[in-house]
C-alpha positions as CSV (number, residue, x, y, z in Angstrom):
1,X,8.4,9.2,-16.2
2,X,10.2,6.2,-17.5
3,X,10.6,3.5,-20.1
4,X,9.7,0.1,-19.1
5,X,12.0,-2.0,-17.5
6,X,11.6,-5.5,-16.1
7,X,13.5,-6.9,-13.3
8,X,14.7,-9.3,-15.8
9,X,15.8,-6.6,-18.1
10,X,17.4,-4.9,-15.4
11,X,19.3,-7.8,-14.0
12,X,20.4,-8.6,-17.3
13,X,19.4,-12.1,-17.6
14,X,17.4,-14.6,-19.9
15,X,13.9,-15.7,-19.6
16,X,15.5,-19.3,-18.5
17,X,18.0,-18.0,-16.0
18,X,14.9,-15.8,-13.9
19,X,12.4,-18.7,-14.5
20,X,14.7,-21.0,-12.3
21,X,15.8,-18.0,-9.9
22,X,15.2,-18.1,-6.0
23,X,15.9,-14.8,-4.1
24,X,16.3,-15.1,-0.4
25,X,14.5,-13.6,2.4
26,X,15.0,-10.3,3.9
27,X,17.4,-11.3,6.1
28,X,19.6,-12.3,3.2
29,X,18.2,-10.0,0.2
30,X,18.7,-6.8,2.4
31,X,16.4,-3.8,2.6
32,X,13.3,-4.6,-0.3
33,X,11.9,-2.3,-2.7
34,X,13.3,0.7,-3.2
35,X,15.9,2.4,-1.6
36,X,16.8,5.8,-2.2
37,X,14.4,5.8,-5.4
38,X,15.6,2.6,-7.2
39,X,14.4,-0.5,-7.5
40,X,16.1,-3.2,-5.5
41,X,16.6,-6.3,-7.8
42,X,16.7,-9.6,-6.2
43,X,19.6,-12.2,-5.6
44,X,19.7,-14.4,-8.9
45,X,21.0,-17.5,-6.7
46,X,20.2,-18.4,-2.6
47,X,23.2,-17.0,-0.8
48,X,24.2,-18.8,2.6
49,X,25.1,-16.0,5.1
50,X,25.4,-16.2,9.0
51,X,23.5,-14.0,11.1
52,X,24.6,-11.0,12.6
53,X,24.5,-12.0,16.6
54,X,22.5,-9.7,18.8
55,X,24.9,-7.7,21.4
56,X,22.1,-5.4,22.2
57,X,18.4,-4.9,23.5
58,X,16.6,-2.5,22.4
59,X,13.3,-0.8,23.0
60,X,11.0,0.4,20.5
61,X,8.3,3.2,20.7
62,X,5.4,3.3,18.1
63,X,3.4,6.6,17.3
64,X,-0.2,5.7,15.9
65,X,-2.7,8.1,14.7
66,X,-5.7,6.5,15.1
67,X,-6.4,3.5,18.1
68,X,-5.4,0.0,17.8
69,X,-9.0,-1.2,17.5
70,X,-9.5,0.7,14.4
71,X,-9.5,-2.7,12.2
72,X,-7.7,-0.6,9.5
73,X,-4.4,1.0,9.3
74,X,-3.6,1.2,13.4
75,X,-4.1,-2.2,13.4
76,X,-2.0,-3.7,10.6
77,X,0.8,-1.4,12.0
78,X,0.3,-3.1,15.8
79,X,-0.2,-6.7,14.1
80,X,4.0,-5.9,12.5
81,X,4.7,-4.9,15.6
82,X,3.8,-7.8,17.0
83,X,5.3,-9.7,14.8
84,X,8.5,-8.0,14.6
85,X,9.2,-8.6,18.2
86,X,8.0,-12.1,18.2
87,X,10.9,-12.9,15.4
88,X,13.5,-10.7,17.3
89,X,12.9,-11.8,20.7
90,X,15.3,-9.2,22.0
91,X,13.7,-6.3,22.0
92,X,10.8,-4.3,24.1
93,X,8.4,-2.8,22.6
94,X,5.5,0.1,23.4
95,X,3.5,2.3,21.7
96,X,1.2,5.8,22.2
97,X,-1.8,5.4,20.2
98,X,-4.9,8.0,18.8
99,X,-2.1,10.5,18.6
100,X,-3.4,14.0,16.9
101,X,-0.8,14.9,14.4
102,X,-0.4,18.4,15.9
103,X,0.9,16.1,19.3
104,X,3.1,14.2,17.8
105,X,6.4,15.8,18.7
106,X,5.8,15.6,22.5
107,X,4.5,12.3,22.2
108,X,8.1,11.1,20.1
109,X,9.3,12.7,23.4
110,X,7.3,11.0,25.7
111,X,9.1,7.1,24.4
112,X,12.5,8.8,24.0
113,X,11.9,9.8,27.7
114,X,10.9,6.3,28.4
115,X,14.4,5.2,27.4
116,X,13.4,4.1,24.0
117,X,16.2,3.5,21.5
118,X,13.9,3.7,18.0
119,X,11.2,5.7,17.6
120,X,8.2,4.8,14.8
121,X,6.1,7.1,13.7
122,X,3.4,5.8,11.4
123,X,1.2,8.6,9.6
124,X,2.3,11.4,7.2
125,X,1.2,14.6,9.0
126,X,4.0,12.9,12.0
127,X,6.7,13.6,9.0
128,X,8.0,16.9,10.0
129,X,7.8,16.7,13.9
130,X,9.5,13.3,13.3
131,X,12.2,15.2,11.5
132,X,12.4,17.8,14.5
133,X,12.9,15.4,16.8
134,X,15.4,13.3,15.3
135,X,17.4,16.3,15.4
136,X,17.7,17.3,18.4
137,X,18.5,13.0,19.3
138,X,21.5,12.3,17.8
139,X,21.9,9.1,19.7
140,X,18.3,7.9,18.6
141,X,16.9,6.5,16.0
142,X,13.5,7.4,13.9
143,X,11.6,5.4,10.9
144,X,8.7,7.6,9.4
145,X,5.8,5.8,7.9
146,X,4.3,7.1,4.4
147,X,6.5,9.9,3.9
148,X,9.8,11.5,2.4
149,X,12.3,13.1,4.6
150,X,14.8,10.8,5.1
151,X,18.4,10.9,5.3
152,X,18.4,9.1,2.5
153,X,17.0,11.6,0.4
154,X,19.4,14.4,1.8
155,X,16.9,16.1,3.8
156,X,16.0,14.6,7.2
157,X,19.2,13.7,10.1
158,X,21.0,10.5,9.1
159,X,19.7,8.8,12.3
160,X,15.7,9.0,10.9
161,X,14.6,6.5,7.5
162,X,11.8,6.2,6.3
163,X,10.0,3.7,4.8
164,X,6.1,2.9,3.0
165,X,4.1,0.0,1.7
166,X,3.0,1.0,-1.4
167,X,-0.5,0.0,-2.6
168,X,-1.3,1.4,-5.7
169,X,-0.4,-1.7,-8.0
170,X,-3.3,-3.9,-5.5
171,X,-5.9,-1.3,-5.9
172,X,-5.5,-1.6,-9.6
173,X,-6.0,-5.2,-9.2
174,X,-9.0,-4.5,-6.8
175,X,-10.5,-2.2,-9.7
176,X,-10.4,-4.8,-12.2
177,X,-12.5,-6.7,-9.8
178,X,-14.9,-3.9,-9.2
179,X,-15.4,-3.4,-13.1
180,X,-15.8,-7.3,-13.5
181,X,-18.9,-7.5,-11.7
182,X,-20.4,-3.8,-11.3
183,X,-24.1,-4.0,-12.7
184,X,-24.3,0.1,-13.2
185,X,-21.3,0.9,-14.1
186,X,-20.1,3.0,-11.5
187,X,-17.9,3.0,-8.7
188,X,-17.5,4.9,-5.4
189,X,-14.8,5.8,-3.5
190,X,-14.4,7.0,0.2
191,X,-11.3,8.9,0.6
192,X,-9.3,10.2,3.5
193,X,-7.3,13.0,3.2
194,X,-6.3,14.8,-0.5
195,X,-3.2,13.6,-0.3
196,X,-1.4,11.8,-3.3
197,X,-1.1,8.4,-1.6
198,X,-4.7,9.0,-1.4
199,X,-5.1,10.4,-4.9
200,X,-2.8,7.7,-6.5
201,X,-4.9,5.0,-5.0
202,X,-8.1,6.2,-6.2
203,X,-6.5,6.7,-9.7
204,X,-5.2,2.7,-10.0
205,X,-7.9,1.6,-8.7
206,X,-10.4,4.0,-11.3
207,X,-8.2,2.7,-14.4
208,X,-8.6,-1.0,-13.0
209,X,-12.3,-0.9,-13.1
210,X,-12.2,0.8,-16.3
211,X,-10.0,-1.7,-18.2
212,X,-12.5,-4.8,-17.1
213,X,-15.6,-2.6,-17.2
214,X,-14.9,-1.5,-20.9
215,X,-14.0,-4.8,-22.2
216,X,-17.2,-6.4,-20.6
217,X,-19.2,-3.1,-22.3
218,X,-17.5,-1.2,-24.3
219,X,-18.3,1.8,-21.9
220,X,-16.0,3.5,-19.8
221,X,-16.7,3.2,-15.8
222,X,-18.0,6.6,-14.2
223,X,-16.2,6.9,-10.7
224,X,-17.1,9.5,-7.7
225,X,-15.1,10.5,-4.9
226,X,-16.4,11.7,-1.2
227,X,-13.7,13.0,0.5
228,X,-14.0,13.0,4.5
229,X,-10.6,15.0,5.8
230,X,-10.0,12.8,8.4
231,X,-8.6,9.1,9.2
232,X,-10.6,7.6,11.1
233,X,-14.7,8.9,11.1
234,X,-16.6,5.8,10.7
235,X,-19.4,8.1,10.8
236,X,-18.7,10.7,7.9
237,X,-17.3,7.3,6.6
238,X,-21.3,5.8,6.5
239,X,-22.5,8.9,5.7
240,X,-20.2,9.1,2.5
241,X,-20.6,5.5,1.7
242,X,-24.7,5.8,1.5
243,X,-24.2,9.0,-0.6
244,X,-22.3,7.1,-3.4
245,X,-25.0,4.7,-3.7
246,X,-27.9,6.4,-3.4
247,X,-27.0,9.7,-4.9
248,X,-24.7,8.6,-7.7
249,X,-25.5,5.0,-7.6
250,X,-22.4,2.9,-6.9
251,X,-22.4,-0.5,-6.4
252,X,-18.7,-1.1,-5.8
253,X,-17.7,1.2,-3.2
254,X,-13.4,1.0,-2.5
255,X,-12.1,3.5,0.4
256,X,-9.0,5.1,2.0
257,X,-10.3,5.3,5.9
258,X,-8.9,3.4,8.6
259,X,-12.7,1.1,9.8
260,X,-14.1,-0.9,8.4
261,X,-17.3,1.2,7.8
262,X,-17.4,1.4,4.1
263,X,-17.6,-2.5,4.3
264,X,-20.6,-2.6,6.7
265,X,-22.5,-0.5,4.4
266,X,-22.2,-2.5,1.7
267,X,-22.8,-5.3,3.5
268,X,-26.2,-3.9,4.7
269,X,-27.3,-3.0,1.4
270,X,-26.6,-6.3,0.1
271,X,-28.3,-7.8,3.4
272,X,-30.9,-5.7,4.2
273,X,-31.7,-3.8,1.7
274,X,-31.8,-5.9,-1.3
275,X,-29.3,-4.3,-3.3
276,X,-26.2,-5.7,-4.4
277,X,-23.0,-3.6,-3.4
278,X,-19.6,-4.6,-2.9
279,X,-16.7,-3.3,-1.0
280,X,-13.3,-4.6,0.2
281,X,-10.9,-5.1,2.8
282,X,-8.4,-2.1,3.6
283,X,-5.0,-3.0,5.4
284,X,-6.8,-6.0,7.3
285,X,-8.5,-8.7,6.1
286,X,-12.3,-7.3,7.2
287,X,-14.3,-9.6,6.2
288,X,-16.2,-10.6,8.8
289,X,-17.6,-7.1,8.4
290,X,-19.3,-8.1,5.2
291,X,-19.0,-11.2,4.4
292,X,-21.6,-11.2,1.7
293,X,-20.2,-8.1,0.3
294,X,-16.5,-8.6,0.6
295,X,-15.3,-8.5,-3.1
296,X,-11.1,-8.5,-2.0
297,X,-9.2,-5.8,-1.0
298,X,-5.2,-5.0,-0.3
299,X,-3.6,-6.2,2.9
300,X,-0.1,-5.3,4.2
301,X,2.5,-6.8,6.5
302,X,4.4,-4.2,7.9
303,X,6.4,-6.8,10.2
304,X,9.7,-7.4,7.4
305,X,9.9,-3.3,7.3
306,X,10.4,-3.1,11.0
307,X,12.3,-6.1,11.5
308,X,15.0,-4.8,9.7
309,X,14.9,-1.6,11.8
310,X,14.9,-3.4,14.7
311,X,18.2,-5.4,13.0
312,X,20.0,-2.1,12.3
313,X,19.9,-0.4,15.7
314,X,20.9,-4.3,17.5
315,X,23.7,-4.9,15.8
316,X,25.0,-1.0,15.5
317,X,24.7,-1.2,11.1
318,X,21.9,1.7,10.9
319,X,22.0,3.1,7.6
320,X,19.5,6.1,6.7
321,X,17.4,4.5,4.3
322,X,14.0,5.4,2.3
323,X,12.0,1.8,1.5
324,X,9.4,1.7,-0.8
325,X,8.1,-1.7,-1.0
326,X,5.9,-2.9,-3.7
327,X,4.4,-6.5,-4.9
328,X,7.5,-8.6,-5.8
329,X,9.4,-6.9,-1.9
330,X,10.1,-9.1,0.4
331,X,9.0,-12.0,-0.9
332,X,10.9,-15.7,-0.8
333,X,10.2,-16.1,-4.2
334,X,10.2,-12.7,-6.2
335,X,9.9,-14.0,-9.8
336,X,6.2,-14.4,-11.5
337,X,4.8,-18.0,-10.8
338,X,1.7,-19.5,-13.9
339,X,-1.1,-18.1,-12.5
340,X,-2.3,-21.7,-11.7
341,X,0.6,-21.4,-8.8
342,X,0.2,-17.8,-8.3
343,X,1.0,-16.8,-4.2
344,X,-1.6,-14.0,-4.6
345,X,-3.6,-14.5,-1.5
346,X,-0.8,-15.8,0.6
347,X,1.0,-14.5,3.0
348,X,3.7,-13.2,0.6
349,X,5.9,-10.0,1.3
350,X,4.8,-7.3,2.8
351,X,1.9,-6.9,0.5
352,X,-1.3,-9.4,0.1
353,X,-4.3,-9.4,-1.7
354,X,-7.3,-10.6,0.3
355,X,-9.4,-14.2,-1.4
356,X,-11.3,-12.9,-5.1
357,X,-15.2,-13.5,-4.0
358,X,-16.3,-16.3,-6.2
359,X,-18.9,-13.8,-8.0
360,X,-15.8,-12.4,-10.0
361,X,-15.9,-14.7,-13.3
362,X,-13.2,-16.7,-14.2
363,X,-11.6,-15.1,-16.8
364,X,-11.3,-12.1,-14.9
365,X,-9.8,-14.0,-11.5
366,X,-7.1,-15.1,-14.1
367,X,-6.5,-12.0,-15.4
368,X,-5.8,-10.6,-11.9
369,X,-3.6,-13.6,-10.9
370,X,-1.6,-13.1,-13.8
371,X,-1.3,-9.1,-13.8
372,X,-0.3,-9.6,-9.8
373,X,2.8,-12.2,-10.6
374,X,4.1,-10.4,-13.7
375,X,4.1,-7.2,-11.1
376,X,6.9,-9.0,-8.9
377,X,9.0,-8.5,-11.8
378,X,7.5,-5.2,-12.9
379,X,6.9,-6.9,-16.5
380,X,3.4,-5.3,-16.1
381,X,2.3,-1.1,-14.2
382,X,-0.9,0.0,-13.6
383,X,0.4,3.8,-14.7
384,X,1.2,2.4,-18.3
385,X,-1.1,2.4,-21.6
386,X,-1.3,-1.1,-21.1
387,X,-2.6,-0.8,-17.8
388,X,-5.5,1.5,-19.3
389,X,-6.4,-1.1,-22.2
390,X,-3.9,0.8,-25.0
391,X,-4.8,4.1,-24.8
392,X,-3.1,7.2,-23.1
393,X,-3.7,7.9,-19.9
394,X,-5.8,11.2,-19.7
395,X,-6.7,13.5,-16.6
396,X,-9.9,15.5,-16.3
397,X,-8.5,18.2,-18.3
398,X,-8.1,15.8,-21.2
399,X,-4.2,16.5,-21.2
400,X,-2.4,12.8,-22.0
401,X,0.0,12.2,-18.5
402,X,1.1,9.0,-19.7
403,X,1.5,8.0,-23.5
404,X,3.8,5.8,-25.7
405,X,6.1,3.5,-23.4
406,X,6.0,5.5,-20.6
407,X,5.0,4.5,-16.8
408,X,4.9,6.5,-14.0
409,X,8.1,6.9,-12.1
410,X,8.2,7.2,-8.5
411,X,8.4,11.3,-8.8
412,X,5.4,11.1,-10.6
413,X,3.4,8.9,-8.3
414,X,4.6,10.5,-5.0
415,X,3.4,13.8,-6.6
416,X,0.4,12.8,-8.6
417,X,-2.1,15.8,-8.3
418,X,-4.6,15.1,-10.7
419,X,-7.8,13.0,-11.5
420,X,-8.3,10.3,-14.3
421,X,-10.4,11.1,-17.1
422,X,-13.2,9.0,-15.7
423,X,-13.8,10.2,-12.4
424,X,-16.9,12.7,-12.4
425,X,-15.7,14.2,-8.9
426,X,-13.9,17.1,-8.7
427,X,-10.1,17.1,-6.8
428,X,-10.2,19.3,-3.8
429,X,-7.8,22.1,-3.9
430,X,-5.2,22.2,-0.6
């Protein structure tokens, strides 16, 4: 763990200076978030550069785990990939989707077969055959989604990166939404796979609810988990979804599965079943799926990430690089805007938050605006005592994980094993 540092602190510069700061786009700002484990500071003035021509074509292959009509994760990744190629122009672009992870290596073969220059591979179980591959393709190159082996880090060839958007710090905002209007005090969550992407999410979002929940009550939120083991099961996902509210009586009910299942339910209770739950979107803006129920959720843009792939292998300057990107990456504008001008709810970086429902009272929409912008300049973590209303941050053991000054560094939160204090469900062991 670490002390707190702001981007102003680390840039070294005065309130005044960063107030009138503009950084500039991607193009000019270079890889966002973190590279190599650091945090990436933006310009302090607009730099003028010319862009690097284009000598080459290139063609791109995609590895998906789930289909492209899943409305969750698949589908955000196909929505950059469209986008990415329609700001490059000069590239081609395929992709192998509802790949099982166990498959992946032939299928990495199948596009390098197919004469394709970069290979993306965009689920954590395709982290090692990705690795294996790259290997044996010198002349390739290979960006792995949501994991670690990169050659960055020193264990991965230096022709594969890899690269995440991180959500952690939107499901925290989502949780103070969820303990803002939750009527029983508890909150559900439907969650994928053990993992601690998975695990971190459900803890940001648990102290979220918790902070708004206790300072509307005084109580402390109760949270349970239902784990499925899988991606994409929309219907384990119903299943789990009706089992938080009628067994343990959730009426906010956040999830980690790639449909939008989770939402529907919620919707239908709401609907049909006159009883008020909420849900959110999950990588895509699902509202449609519940429009009565949709309470906000976290959206990404994977587009920036795989534009600057697409730059690197053009224009022959591929570096082996690990990016990390959080709220405040890839953004025009990275410093904190008043929350009457906050961009939360734009199309902003490669991480958005999806419209607050009007139901969520006012003081607690501003809360949410303003803990979003002061998170562009890390003046504010969700893994800090201030992000759990002054108090350390316990696990179910009652052991104090983060105390003092401390937030969670990345080590901590790509490794994070362990529950919150105030979930009641019990952390599968793998």
């Amino acid at each position: 763990m670490k002390e707190k540092v702001s981007r102003r602190k680390f840039l070294g510069v005065s309130t005044a200076t960063a107030a009138g700061a503009v950084a500039a786009a991607a193009v000019v700002a270079g890889i966002g978030g973190y590279l190599g484990g650091q945090a990436m500071a933006p310009p302090r003035e607009v730099v003028k550069t010319e862009t690097v021509p284009v000598t080459k074509r290139i063609k791109t292959g995609y590895i998906y785990v789930g289909p492209v009509g899943d409305f969750g994760w698949t589908h955000a990744h196909d929505l950059g990939r469209k986008w990415a190629d329609q700001q490059f122009g000069n590239v081609e672009s395929s992709y192998i989707e509802s790949v099982p992870e166990a498959e992946s290596a032939g299928a990495i073969e199948n596009l390098i077969r197919q004469g394709a220059d970069l290979v993306i591979t965009t689920s954590f179980g395709f982290m090692d055959p990705t690795a294996e591959v790259a290997a044996k393709y010198p002349d390739k190159y290979f960006v792995h989604i949501s994991g670690y082996r990169s050659g960055a880090a020193g264990n991965a060839p230096k022709n594969m990166s890899s690269a995440f958007a991180e959500f952690y710090q939107l499901y925290y905002l989502n949780g103070l939404a969820a303990g803002a209007v939750t009527e029983t005090g508890v909150v559900g969550y439907v969650a994928a796979h053990p993992i601690p992407e998975v695990i971190r999410h459900i803890n940001a979002f648990v102290l979220g609810a918790n902070y708004s929940y206790k300072r509307r009550t005084g109580r402390n939120i109760k949270a349970y988990v239902n784990w499925l083991f899988s991606w994409f099961d929309p219907g384990k996902t119903r299943q789990a979804a009706t089992a938080l509210v009628e067994e343990s009586n959730a009426d906010v009910l956040a999830f980690t599965e790639d449909s939008p299942t989770t939402l529907q339910v919620a919707e239908e209770y709401t609907t049909q079943k006159g009883r008020r739950v909420w849900s959110f979107s999950h990588y895509g803006d699902m509202r449609q799926y519940g429009p009565n129920a949709h309470l906000t959720g976290q959206i990404v843009h994977w587009g920036p990430i795989y534009l600057e792939f697409y730059r690197m292998v053009a224009t022959g300057t591929w570096q082996s690089v690990d990016i990390w990107t959080r709220i405040g990456d890839y953004m025009p504008f990275r410093w904190r805007q008043p929350v009457d001008k906050s961009t939360m709810g734009n199309v902003d970086g490669t991480l958005q938050m999806a419209p607050l429902a009007p139901q969520v009272p006012s003081e607690w929409q501003q809360l949410i605006k303003a803990r979003y912008e002061e998170m562009k300049e890390l003046l504010f973590e969700p893994f800090s005592v201030e992000g759990n209303d002054g108090v350390p941050i316990r696990d179910q053991a009652g052991e104090a994980r983060i105390s003092g000054n401390q937030r969670a560094d990345r080590d901590m939160l790509w490794n994070m094993n362990w529950f919150v204090e105030y979930i009641e469900s019990e952390l599968p062991k793998v």
